[in-house]
N, C-alpha and C positions, 0 to 999 in steps of 0.2 A: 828415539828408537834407533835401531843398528839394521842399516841397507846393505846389502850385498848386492852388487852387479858385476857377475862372473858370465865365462864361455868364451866361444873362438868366436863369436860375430865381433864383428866390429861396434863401438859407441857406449863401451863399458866408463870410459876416462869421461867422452864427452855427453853422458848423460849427471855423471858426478860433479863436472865444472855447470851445469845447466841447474842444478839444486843448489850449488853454491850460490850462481847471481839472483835466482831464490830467493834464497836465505840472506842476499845482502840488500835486496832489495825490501827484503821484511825487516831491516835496520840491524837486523843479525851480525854478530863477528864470525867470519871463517880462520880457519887456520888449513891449510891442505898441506899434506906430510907427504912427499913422494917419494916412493921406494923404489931404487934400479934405475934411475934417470939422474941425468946428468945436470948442467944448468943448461943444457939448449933447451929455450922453451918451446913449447907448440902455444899455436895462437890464442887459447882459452886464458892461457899461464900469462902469457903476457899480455893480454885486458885485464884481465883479474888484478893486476900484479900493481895495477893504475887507479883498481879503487878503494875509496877506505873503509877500513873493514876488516880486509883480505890481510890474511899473511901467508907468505907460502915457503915452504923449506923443502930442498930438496938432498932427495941421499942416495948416491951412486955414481959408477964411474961411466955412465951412458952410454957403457957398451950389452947388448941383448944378453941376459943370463940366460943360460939353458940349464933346463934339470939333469944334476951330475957332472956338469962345467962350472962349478963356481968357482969363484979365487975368495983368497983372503979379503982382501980390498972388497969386492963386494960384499962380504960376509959381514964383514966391519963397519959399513955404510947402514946397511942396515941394521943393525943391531943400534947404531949411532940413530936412527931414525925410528925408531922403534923406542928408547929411551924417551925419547922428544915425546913420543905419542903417549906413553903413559905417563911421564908428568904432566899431561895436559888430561890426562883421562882423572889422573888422581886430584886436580884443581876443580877450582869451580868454573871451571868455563861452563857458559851456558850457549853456546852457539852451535854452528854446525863444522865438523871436524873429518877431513877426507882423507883417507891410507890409501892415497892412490900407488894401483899397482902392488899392494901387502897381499893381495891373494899369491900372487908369483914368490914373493920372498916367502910365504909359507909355503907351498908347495916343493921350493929349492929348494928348501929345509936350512936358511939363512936365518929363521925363526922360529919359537916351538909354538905349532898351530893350540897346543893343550893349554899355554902361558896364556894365549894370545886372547884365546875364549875366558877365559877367567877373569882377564883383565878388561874384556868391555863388560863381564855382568858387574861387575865394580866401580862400573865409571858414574859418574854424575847423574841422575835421571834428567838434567833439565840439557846434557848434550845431547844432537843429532849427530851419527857417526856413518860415513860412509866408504866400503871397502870395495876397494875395484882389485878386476886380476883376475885372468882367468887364472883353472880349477881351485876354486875355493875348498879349503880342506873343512870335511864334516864335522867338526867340532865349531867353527865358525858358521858355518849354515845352520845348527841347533840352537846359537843364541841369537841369530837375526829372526828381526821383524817381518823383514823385506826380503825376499830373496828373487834376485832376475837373471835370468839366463840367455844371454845374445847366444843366438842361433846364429851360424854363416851358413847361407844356401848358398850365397853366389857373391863372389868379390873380383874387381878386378885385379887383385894383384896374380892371380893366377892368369891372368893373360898378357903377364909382364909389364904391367902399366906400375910406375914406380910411385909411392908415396906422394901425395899434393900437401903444398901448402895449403891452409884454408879450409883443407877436408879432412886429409888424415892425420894433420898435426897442427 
């Protein structure tokens, strides 16, 4: 089935690595496809990175894209990460496969949300596919299964408390 977990709350990424150890713990293969991120890992990346099973590829120059600030470079990271995803969507993987952060490369229009639908109703039936990122474009929320939406009521970073190890990466 195809997961979406989009919005401005926080725990979009780390509810998607928590299906992963899931799925690797049910003898599953993962593959996790990261889109806009660099190689600094946040801590999920790097346990995950330790067991077997896992493979993780990541595509971007790990600096924050913003909608109608893109560069080339990121355009191109993703597009390269986006390839990856559909030759793995046109195989026969049968495991669980994560586009972490591909809701944002759609939305930045780094990829066409219209390809992007079309190419998970095409994929395998026996893959689990899940796509993180906030605003999920409508085309992709029509072929998910799953669709969840992190709410933010209240975060610290608005009272200037900076990113944690161990929490928010």
């Amino acid at each position: 089935m195809i997961h979406v977990y989009t919005g401005k709350g926080k725990g979009k990424t780390t509810a998607a690595m928590g299906l992963a150890l899931r799925a690797l713990g049910a003898r599953k293969s993962v593959v996790i496809i990261r889109f806009l991120k660099g190689d600094k890992s946040s801590g999920e990346i790097k346990m995950l990175a330790r067991l077997s099973g896992a493979r993780i590829f990541s595509f971007g120059s790990g600096r924050r894209v913003q909608l109608g600030k893109v560069s080339a470079r990121d355009r191109s990271q993703a597009i390269e990460g986006w390839k990856k995803a559909r030759r793995l969507m046109a195989s026969r993987f049968s495991g669980l496969l994560v586009l972490d952060e591909i809701n944002n490369a759609l939305a930045a229009g780094l990829l066409p949300a219209r390809e992007a639908a079309t190419e998970l109703k095409r994929r395998s039936k026996q893959m689990e596919i899940v796509l993180t990122g906030r605003n999920a474009p409508d085309a992709v929320i029509s072929v998910a299964d799953y669709v969840t939406e992190m709410k933010k009521i209240k975060h610290p970073w608005r009272r200037g408390c900076p990113a944690r190890s161990g929490v928010e990466y």
